[in-house]
Backbone bond lengths (Angstrom), bond angles and torsions (degrees), N, CA, C in turn:
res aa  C-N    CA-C-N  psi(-1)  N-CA   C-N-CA  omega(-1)  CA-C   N-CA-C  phi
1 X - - - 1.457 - - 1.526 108.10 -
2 X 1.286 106.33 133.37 1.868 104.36 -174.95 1.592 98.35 -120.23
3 X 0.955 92.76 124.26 1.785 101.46 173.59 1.196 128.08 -73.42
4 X 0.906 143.43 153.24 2.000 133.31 -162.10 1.603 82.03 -121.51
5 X 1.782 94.44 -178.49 1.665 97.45 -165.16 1.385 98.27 -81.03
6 X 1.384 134.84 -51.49 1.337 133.71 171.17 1.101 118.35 -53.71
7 X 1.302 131.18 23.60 1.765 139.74 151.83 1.137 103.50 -104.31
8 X 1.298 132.22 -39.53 1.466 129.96 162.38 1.223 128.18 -38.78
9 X 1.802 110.32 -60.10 1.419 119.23 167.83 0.863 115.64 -60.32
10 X 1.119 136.97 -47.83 1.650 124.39 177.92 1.250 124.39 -50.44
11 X 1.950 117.32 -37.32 1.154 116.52 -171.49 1.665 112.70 -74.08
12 X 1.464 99.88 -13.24 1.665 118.26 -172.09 1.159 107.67 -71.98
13 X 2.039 108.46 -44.27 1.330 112.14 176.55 1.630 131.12 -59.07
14 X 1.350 97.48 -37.61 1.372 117.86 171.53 1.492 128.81 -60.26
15 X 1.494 117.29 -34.03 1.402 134.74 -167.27 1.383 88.03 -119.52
16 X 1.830 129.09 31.88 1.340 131.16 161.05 1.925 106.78 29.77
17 X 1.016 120.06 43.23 1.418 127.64 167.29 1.545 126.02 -117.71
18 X 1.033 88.51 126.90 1.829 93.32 -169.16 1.915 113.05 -83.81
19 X 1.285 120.19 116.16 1.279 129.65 152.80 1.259 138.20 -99.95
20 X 1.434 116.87 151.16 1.007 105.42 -151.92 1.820 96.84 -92.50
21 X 1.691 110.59 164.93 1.679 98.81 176.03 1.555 112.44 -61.55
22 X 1.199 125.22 -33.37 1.701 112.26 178.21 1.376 132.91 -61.92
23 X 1.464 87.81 -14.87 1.630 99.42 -163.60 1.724 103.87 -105.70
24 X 1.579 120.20 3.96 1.243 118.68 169.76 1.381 111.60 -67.23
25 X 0.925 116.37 -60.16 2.112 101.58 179.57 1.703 119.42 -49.64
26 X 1.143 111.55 -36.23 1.473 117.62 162.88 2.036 113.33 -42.00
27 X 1.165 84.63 -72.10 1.473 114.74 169.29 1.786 101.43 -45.90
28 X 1.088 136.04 -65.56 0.926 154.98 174.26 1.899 112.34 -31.78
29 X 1.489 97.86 -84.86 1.932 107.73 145.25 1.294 119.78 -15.39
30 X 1.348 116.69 -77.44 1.653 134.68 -157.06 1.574 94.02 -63.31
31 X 1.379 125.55 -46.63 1.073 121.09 -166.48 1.564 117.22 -69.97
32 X 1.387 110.83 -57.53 1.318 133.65 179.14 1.644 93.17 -43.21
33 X 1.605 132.56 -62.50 1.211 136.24 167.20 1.564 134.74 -9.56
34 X 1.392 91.74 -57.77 1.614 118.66 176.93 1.532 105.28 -71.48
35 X 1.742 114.11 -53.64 1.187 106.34 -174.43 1.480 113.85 -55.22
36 X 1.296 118.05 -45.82 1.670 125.33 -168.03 1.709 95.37 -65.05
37 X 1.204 109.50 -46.42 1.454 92.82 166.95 2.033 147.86 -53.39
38 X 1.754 67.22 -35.03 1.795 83.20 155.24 1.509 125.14 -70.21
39 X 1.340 103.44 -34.89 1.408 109.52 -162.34 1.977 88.44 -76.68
40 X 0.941 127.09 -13.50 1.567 128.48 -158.27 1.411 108.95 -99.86
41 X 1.393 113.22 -24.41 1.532 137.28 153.06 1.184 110.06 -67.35
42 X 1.578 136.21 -61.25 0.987 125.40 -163.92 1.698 124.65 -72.88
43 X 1.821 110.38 -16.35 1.199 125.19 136.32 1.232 127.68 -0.70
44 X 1.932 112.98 -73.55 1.068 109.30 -147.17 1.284 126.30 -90.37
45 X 1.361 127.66 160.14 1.505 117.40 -157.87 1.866 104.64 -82.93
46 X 1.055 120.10 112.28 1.589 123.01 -170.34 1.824 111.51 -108.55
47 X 1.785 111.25 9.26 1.332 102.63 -159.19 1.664 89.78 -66.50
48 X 1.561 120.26 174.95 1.498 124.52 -176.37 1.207 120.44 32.33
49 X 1.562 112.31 43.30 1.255 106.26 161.40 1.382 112.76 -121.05
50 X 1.069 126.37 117.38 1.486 135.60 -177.52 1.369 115.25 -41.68
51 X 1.449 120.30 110.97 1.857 116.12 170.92 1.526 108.79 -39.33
52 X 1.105 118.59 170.97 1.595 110.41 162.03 1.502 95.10 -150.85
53 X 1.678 90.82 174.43 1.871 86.08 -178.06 1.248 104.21 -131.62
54 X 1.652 116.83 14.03 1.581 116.35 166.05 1.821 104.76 -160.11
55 X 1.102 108.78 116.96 1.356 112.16 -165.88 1.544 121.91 -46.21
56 X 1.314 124.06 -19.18 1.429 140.04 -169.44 1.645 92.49 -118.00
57 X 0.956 101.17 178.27 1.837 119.17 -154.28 1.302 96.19 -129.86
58 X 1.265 123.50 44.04 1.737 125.39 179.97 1.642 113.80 -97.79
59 X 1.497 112.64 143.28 1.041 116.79 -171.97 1.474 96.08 -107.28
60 X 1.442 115.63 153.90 1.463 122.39 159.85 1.378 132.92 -68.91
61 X 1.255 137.22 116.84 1.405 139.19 -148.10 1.832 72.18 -99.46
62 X 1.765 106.03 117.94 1.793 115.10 164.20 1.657 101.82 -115.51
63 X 1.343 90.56 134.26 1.858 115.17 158.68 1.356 88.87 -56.41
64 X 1.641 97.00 162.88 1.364 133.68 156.48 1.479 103.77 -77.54
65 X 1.469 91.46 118.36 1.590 99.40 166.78 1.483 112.39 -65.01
66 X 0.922 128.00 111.51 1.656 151.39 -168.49 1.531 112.78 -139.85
67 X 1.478 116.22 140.66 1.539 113.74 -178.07 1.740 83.48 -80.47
68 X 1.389 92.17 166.30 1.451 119.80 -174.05 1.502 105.64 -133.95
69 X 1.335 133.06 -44.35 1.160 129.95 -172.39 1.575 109.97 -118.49
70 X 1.078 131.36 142.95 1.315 141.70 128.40 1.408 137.10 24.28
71 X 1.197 148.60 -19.43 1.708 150.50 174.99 1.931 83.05 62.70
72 X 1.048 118.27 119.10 1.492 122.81 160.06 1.270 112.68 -136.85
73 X 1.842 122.26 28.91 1.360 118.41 177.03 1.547 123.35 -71.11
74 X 0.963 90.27 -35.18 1.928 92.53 170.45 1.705 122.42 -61.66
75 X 1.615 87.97 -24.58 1.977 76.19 -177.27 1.595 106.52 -97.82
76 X 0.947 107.52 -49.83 1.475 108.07 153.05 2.079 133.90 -18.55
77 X 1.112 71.66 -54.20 1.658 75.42 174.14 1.461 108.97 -89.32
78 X 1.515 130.71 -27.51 0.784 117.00 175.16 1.486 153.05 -45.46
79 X 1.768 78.99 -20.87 1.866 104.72 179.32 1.480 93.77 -83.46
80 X 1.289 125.14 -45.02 1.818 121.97 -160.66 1.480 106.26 -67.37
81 X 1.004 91.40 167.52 2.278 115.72 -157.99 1.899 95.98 -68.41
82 X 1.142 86.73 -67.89 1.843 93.59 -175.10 1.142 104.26 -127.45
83 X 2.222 104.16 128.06 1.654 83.39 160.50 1.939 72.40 -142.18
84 X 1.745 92.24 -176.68 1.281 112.84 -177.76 1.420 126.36 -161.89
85 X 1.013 110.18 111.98 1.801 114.01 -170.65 1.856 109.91 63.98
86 X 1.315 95.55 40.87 1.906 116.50 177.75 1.422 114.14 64.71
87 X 1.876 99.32 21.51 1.182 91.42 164.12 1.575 126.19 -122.20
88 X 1.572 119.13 161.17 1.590 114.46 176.25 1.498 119.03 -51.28
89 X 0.944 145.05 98.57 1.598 124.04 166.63 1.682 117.70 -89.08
90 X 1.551 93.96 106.51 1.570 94.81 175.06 1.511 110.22 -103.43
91 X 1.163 121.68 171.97 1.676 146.67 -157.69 1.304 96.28 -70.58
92 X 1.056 144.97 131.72 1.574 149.70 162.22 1.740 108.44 -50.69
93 X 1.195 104.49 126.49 1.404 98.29 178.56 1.605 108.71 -141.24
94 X 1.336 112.01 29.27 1.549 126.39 159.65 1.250 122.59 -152.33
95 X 1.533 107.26 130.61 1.908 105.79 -162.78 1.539 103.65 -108.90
């Protein structure tokens, strides 16, 4: 698919981006490029082929969920204004 220059502008208009007039045939190329490339993808025969959602077959190496720190809720709150049943109580500020 080859794009004409007034497919360009429009797409410029649309994606609110300004080009310059020299640089429309450039623009013009690059685009047309991608499309034929799409169109060359969309070619190919993909029935029974499983989507995937990461191209490689890697598993995530997980830690042991283990505490790491300390419980410091009591001192913590101790400095703040209001709390209640370990929690913050702040001032309502939407009715």
């Amino acid at each position: 698919m080859s794009l004409t220059r007034a497919d360009v502008q429009k797409i410029a208009h649309l994606a609110r981006v300004a080009i310059r007039e020299e640089d429309i045939p450039l623009y013009a190329d690059n685009l047309s490029n991608i499309l034929a490339l799409v169109e060359q993808m969309e070619a190919v025969n993909t029935t029974g082929v499983a989507p995937l959602a990461h191209p490689l077959d890697a598993v995530q190496r997980l830690r042991p969920d283990a505490v790491g720190e300390v419980d410091q809720r009591e001192q913590f709150q101790a400095i703040a204004p209001r709390t209640e049943d370990g929690l913050y109580l702040v001032p309502k500020v939407i009715e």
